[in-house]
Structure formats: structure tokens, C-alpha cells
C-alpha positions, 0 to 999 in steps of 0.5 A: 231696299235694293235696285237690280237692273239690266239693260239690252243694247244696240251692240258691245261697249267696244262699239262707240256707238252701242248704247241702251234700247231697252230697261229693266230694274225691280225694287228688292226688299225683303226677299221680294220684288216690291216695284219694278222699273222699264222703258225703251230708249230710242238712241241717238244714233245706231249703227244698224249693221251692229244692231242686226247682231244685236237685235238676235239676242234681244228680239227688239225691232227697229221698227218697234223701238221707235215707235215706242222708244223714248229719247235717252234723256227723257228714259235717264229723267224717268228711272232718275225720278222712280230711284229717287223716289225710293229712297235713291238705294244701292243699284246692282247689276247682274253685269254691273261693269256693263250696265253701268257704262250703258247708263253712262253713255246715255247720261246716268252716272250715279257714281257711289250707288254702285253694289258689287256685281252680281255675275263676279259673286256668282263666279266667286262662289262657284271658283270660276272667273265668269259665269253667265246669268243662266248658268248661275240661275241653275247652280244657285236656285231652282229658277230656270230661264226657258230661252237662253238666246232672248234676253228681256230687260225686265225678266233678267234684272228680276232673276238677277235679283233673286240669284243676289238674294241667293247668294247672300248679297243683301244680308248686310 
């Protein structure tokens, strides 16, 4: 079993506020997604003029996330006990680099449960230096994401997981 996640966030790690809002990982096993994992975080602090920006990609208010979202050690307490509960697999990340600082910065840093990142595979196979998720989806499977500009947590570390399966990351 595999866990691919990914994360939405309230900017770019260059900002040393930006931080996870939102969770998504899928439990991948056999070809198949066999459980799934999400979860809002409200972080402790925001940089609201950066969030706007932000907000544009991922579409989650405010207003919505705090009416929803949790603290980040509460969000960090609950995907800590799901992975645990699975058997703590290997964790994979379409954008492994930037996804693991997010869990960091929230107070997640399961250091040696790391896999390879899915988008430097992708670009390996394809001859390229990077490749977004989407791209790779056409190049790779017959998956298509309809709207490139919103990002869902969920909805994007279950295409990560079939494009990994794809491209043969958990043969081994």
C-alpha cells in the first residue's frame, strides 16, 4: 500500500507564512484507491493579501475555512492516526518537495516515509526538467483534469495516484 496526498495552501513556501488549508491523500493498493484521507486546516496565521492569490487556484474561502477548518495540530493528529492505522506506508506527493515542507510547517515530518516525487518521474520519463500534473494526466493516461485553474486536494492526490501507478512507481 501506498499513500499519494497533496495539499492547497494559503501561498508559495517563499512566503514564510504560507501554510496548508486543505488535505487530501488516497490509500493506493493494487491498483486501486482502497481509502481516502481530507481535511481543512485553519492556520495560525494568514497573510490575507497573499491568500487572495492563492484562494484563485484553490477557490477555498475565508469564510469557509474557518467555519470548517481545523487547528493544524488537531489536522496533523488526524491524518497521523489514518496513516498509522494503515500500516504508516510510504507517502508520495505528485509535488513531493512541496508538499512535504507544507506538512512540515504544520508540525508533520515523517522523515524516512518519503517516495520519489511523482512530477520528477514524470518529467524523467517525458525528457523534461518539470511537467505539471495535468500535462503528465494527458501524456500518461487517458484521465483528463476539466478544470486546470481549481485545484482540489483530494481530486489531485487521487490523479497523482493513478498517473504513479502509470508510470510504474509501485511495481516494486
Amino acid at each position: 500500500m501506498h499513500i499519494i496526498l497533496d495539499t492547497e495552501t494559503t501561498g508559495l513556501p517563499s512566503s514564510k507564512y504560507a501554510a496548508p488549508i486543505s488535505i487530501g491523500a488516497v490509500a493506493f493498493a493494487d491498483g486501486r484507491i482502497v481509502d481516502k484521507f481530507t481535511c481543512f486546516v485553519l492556520p495560525t496565521i494568514i497573510n490575507t493579501d497573499e491568500y487572495k492569490e492563492a484562494e484563485k487556484i484553490h477557490c477555498i474561502s475565508l469564510a469557509h475555512l474557518a467555519q470548517v477548518g481545523h487547528r493544524p495540530e488537531a489536522a496533523v493528529e488526524l491524518f497521523r492516526n489514518w496513516w498509522h492505522g494503515l500500516g504508516k506506508p510510504m507517502l508520495y506527493a505528485f509535488n513531493e518537495p512541496f508538499d512535504s515542507e507544507m506538512f512540515r510547517r504544520i508540525g508533520f515530518d515523517p522523515r524516512g516515509y518519503w517516495g520519489p516525487c511523482i512530477m520528477r518521474e514524470a518529467a524523467k520519463q517525458l525528457g523534461k526538467n518539470k511537467v505539471s500534473l495535468t500535462a503528465a494526466l494527458r501524456e500518461f493516461t487517458t484521465m483528463r483534469r476539466d478544470v486546470e485553474e481549481q485545484h482540489n486536494a483530494l481530486e489531485d492526490a487521487r490523479l497523482a495516484a493513478h498517473l504513479a501507478h502509470k508510470l510504474g512507481m509501485f511495481n516494486a
